[in-house]
KEMARSE-773671 format. One line per 2 residues: for each residue y, x, z of N, C-alpha, C. Coordinates in steps of 0.1 Angstrom, whole numbers, plus 2048, in hexadecimal, padded with zeros to 3 digits. Example, Ala and Ser with C-alpha at 12.3 -4.5 7.8 and 13.67 -1.06 7.14 Angstrom:
7C7/884/84E/7D3/87B/84E/7DF/884/84E  7EA/880/847/7F5/889/847/800/881/84F
END
This chain:
7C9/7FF/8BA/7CC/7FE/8AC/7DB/803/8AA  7DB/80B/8A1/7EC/80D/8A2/7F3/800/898
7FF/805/89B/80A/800/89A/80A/7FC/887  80B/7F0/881/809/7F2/873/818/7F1/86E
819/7F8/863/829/7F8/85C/829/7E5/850  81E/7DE/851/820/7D1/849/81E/7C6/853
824/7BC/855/825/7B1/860/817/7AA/857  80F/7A5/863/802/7A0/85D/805/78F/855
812/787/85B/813/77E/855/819/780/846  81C/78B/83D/81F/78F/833/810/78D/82C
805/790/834/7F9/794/831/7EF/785/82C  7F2/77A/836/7F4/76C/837/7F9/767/828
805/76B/82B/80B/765/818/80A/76B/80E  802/777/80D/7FF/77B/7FF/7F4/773/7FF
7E6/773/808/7DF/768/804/7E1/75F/800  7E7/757/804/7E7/746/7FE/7EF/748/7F4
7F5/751/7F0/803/754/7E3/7F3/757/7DA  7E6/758/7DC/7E1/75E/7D3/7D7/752/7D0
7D9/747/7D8/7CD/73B/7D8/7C5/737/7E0  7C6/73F/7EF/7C0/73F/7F9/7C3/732/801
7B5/726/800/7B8/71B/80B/7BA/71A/819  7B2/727/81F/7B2/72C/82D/7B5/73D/82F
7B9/741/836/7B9/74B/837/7B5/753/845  7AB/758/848/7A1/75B/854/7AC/769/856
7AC/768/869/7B4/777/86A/7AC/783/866  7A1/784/865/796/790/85E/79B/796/855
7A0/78C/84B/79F/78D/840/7B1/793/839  7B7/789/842/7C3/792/843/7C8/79C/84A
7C2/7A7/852/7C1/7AF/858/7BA/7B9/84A  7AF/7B9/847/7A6/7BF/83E/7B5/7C5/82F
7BA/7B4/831/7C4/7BA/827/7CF/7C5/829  7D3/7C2/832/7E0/7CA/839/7D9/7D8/83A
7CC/7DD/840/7C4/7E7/840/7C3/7EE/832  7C0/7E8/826/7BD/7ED/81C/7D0/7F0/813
7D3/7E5/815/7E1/7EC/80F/7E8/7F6/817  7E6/7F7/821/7EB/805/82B/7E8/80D/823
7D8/812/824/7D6/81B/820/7D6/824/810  7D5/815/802/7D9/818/7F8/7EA/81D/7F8
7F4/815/7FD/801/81D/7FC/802/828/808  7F8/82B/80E/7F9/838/814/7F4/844/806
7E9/842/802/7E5/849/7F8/7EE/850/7EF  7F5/841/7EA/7FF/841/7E4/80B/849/7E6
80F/845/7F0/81E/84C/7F6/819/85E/7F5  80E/863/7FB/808/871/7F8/80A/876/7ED
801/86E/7E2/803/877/7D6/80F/872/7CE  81D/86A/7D2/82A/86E/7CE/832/874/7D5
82A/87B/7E4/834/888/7E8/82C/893/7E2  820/897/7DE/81B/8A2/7D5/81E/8A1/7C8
827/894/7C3/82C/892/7B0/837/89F/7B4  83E/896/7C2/850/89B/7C3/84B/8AB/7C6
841/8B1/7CE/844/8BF/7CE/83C/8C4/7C4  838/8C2/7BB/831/8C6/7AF/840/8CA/7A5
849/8BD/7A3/853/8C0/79E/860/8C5/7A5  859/8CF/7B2/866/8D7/7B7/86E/8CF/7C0
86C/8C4/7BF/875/8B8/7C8/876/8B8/7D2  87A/8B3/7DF/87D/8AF/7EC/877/89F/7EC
881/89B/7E5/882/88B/7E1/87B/883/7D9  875/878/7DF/867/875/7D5/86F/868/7CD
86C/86A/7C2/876/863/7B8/86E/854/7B3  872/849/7AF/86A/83C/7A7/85F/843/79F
860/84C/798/85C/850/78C/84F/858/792  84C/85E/79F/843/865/7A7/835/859/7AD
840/852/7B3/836/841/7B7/833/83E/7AC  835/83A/79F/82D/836/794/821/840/790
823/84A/790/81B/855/78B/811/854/795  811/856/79F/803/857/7AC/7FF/84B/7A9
806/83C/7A9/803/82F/7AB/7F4/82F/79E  7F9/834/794/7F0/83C/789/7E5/844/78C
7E5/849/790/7DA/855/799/7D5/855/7A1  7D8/842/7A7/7CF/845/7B5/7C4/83C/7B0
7BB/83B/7B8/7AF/838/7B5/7AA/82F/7C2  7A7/824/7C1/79E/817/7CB/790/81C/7CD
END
């Protein structure tokens, strides 16, 4: 498995931050898996905002727009 960019006990306290009485490693793994991959999605289509508008540099205003256009 590679290497993940979110520490899985981060993964742990969003659950119970959300109401969770237990939290099974499954399930926090599943999570860490799925938000990878939405701010991967993410992060993509605000480097195609920034070179759509000519940019190098992907600006706040690029993340909001994809954050917008991506789709679950």
């Amino acid at each position: 498995m590679a290497k993940s960019e979110f520490g899985i006990t981060v993964m742990y306290r969003i659950l119970k931050k959300a109401g969770a009485a237990r939290v099974s490693d499954e399930s926090a793994e599943e999570l860490r898996r799925t938000i990878e991959e939405v701010a991967d999605g993410i992060a993509k289509g605000a480097v195609e905002m920034a070179g759509h508008a000519n940019r190098r540099t992907v600006k706040g205003e690029d993340v909001r727009m994809a954050t917008r256009h991506y789709r679950i």
